[in-house]
C-alpha positions in Angstrom: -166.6 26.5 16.5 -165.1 23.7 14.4 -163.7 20.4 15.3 -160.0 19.7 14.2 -159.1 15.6 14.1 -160.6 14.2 17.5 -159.6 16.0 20.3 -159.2 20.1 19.1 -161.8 22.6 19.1 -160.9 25.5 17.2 -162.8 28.9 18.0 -163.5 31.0 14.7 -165.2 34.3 16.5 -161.9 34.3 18.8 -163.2 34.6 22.4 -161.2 36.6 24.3 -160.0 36.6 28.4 -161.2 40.4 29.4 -160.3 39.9 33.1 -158.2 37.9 35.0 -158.2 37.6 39.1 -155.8 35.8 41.6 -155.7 35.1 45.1 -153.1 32.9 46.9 -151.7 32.2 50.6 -148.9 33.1 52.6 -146.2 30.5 50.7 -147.5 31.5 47.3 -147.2 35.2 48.1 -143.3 34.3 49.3 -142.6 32.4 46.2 -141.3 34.3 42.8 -144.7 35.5 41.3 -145.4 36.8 44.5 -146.0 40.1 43.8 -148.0 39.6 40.7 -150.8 38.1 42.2 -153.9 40.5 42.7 -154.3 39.5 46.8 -152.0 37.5 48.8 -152.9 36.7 52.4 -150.6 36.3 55.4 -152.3 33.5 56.8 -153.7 30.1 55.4 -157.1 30.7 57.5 -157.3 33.7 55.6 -159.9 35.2 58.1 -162.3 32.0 58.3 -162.5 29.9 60.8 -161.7 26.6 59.0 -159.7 26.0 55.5 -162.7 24.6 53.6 -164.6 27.9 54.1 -160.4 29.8 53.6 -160.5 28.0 50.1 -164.3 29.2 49.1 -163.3 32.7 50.3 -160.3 33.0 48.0 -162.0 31.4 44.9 -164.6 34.3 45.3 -161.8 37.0 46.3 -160.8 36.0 42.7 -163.8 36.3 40.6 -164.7 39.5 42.1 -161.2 40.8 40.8 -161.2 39.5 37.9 -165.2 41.0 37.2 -163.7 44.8 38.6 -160.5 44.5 36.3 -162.6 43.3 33.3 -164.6 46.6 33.5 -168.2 44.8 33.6 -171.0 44.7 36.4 -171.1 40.8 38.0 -174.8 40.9 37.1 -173.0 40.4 33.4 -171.9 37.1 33.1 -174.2 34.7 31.8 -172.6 31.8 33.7 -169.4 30.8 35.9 -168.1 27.3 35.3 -166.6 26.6 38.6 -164.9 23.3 40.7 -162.3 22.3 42.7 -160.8 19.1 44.6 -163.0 18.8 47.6 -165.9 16.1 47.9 -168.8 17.2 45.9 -166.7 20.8 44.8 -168.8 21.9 47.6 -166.1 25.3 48.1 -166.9 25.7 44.6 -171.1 25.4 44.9 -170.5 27.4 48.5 -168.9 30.4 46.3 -171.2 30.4 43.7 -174.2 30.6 46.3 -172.6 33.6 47.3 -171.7 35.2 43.7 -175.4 34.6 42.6 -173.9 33.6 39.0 -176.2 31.3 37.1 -173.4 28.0 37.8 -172.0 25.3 36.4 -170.3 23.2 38.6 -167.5 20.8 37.1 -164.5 18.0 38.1 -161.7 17.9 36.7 -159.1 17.4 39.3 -156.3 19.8 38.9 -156.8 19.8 35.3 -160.1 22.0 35.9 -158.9 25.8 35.1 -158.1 25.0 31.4 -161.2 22.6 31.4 -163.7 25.6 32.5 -161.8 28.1 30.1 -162.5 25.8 27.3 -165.9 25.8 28.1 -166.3 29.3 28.9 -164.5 29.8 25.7 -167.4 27.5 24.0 -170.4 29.2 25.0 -168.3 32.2 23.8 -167.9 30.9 20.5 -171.7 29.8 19.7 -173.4 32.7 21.4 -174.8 31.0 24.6 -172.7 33.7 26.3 -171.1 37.3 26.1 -169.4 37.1 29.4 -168.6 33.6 31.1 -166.5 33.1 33.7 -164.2 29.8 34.6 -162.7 29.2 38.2 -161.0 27.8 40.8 -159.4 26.5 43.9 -157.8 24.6 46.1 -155.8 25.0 49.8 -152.9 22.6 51.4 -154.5 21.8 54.2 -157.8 20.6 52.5 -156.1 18.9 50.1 -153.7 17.1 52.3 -156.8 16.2 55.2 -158.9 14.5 52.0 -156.2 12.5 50.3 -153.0 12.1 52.2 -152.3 12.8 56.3 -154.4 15.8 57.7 -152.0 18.6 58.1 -152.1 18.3 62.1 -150.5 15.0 61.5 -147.3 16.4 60.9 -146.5 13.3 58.7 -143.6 13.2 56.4 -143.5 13.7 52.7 -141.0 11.7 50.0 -138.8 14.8 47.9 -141.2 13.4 44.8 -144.4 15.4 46.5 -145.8 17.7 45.8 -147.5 20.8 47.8 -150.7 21.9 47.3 -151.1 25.7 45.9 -153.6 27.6 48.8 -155.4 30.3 46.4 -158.1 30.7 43.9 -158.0 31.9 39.9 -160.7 33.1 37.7 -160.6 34.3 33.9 -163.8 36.4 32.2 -164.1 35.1 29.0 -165.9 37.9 26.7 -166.8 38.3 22.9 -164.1 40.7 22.6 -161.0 42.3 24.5 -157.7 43.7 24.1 -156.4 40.6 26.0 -155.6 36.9 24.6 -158.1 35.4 22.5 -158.7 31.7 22.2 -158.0 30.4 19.3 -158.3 26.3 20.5 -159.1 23.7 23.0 -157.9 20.0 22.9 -160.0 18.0 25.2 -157.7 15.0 27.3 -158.7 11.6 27.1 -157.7 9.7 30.5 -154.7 7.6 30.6 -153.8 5.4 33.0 -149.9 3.9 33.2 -150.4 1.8 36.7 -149.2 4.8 39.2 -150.6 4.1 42.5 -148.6 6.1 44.9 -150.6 9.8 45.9 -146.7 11.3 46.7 -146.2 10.5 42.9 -148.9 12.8 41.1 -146.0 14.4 38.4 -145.0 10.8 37.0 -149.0 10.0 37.3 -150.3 13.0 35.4 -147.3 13.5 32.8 -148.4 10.8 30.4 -151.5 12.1 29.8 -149.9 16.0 29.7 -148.1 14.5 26.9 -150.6 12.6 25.2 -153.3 15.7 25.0 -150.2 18.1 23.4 -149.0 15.6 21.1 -153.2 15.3 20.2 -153.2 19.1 20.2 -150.0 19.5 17.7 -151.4 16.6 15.7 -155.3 18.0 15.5 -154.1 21.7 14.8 -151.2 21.0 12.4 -148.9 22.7 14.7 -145.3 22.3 16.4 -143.4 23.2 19.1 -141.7 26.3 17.3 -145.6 27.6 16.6 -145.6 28.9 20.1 -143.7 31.0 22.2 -144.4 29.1 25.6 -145.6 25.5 26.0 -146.5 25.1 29.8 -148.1 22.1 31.7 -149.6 23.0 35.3 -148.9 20.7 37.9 -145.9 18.0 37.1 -143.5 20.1 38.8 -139.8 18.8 38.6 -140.3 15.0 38.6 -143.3 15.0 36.1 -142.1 17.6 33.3 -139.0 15.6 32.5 -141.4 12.8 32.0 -143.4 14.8 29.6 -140.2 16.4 28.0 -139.0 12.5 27.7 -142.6 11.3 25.9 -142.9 14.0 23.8 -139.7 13.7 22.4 -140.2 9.9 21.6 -143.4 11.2 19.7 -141.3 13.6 17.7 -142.2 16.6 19.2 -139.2 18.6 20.3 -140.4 21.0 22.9 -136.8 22.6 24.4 -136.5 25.5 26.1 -140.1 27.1 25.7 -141.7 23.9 28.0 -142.0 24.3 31.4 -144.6 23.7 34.3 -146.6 25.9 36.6 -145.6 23.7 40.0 -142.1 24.9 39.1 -142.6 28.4 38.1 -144.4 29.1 41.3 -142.5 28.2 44.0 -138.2 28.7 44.5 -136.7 25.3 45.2 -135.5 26.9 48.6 -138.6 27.7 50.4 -139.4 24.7 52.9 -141.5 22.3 52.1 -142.6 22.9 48.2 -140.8 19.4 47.8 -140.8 18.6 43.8 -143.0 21.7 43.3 -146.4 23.0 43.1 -150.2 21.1 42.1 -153.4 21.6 43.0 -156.4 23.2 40.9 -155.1 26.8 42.1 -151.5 25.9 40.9 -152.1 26.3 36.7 -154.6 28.8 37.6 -153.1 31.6 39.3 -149.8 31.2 36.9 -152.2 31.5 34.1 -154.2 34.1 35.0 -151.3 36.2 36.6 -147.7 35.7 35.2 -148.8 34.0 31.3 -151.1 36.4 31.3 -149.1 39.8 32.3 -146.0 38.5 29.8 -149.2 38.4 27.0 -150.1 41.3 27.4 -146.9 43.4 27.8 -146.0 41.5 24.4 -143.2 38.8 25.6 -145.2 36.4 24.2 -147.5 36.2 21.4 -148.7 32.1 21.2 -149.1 30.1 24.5 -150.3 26.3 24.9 -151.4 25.8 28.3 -152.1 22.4 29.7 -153.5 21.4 32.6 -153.2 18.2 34.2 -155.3 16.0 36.7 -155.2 13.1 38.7 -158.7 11.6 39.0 -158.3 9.6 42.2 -160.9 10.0 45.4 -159.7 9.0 48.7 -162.0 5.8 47.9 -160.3 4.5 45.0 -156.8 5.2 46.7 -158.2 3.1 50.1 -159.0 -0.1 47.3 -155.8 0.2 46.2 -156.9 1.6 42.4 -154.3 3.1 40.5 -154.5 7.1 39.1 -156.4 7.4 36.2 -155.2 11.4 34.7 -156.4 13.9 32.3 -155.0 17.1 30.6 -156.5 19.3 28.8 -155.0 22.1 26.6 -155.8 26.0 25.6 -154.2 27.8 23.2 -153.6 31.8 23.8 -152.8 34.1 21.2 -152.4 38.1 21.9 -154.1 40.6 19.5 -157.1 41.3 20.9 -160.8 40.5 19.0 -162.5 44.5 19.1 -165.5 42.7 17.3 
């Protein structure tokens, strides 16, 4: 690994994603990627018997799959980097109890998939690893009983909400592969712009979306036209205009190839998705299902995915704090690594 400007990691042995695994719930499964994720339940319980232990279940449904479809044995990874939005990522800590994976538990909001695939793709890199996995989760209903109303509340929600993807994503990140390899990693800083409101995550979070790709085009001497999708994961439809708007201003011309995961994976028309999808889930099971597939059946060669968190705890939103966000960026490129 070498470091490009300050944010950009670049990988020179080219880890490579050698499995991918999704799970999602009922509204994800109706959306229009439902039928490219690997399980899709019918109900948001998803056979437990409350939605913390419905989440954990889903973020290990997923790493099993993704372990099967990678064609290794789970006693294979060297590590899972794992976390989610819960208080103290216990469905994260609760999964990796039960996967017996030497674990690695880390925050980073609903910027956390593309944080645990850098670092998966970092032990790669140096040789701490051959196999690593980065996962996971979140569920509507245990997002919305931490920071907003409790779902039994029936409380109602401003059109600039979002709603909370209910599922679980996980990518095996191996030495080498027929799938994407990863060829960088820019690392968000956290930027702040006064947003206070938890019904306004997209306009919160799309500042720092835009600061990390601007950092990553900047770092890696690339542009827009370098990649054949640029895709944010959870600004949905009020947030990626934002980002569209800033990184304009900054010279950086994204058009038509930009777009978001909170919009890909719900259709405006379904009730209640509001201004789209978020939640840790939401960039991961687009990733790891739909990027991925188009990858690998060759639509597209270059992809710069960017996750994006809002780092806000039910305390900080009670003391009337405002959102502090993160983003953090991974650049996929097909061709395989047959090291």
């Amino acid at each position: 690994m070498s470091k490009l400007g300050s944010q950009t990691w670049e990988f020179k042995n080219r880890p490579c994603i050698v499995g991918t695994g999704t799970a999602v719930g009922p509204k994800e499964g109706q959306g229009p990627l439902g039928n490219l994720f690997d399980i899709v339940h019918d109900d948001l319980y998803v056979g437990q018997d409350s939605w913390e232990k419905a989440e954990r279940y889903m973020l290990e449904e997923a790493v099993n799959k993704a372990v099967k479809k990678s064609g290794i044995e789970k006693n294979q990874l060297d590590y899972i980097f794992a976390g989610d939005l819960i208080n103290q990522i216990t469905p994260s800590s609760f999964a990796a109890r039960s996967l017996s994976i030497p674990y690695i538990g880390i925050f980073g909001a609903c910027s956390t998939s593309m944080l645990g695939l850098s670092l998966a793709a970092l032990l790669v890199d140096s040789g701490y690893g051959e196999y690593v996995a980065a996962a996971t989760g979140s569920h509507v209903s245990t997002a919305e009983r931490q920071f907003r109303y409790p779902t039994e509340y029936g409380g109602q929600k401003p059109p600039t909400a979002h709603c909370t993807v209910t599922g679980g994503g996980a990518a095996i990140v191996g030495k080498a592969g027929n799938g994407p390899v990863i060829t960088h990693a820019t690392i968000g800083k956290v930027i702040d712009m006064g947003v206070k409101s938890p019904w306004e995550m997209g306009a919160a979070m799309a500042p720092a979306a835009a600061d990390t790709i601007a950092a990553h085009f900047k770092d890696a001497d690339r542009k827009p036209s370098d990649y054949d999708l640029i895709v944010t994961g959870d600004l949905a439809r009020v947030g990626h205009p934002i980002a569209q708007k800033l990184l304009a201003e900054a010279g950086y011309d994204c058009g038509d190839r930009f777009t978001d995961c909170g919009i890909l994976i719900y259709d405006p028309k379904q009730p209640e998705v509001f201004s789209g999808g978020s939640g840790c889930a939401c960039c991961a099971v687009v990733s790891y299902s739909y990027i991925f597939q188009q990858m690998l059946q060759g639509k597209w060669k270059r992809v710069l995915i960017t996750a994006t968190g809002a780092l806000l705890s039910p305390l900080t939103n009670m003391q009337g704090e405002t959102i502090p966000c993160i983003a953090h960026s991974v650049s996929l490129e097909m061709g395989g690594n047959s090291q």
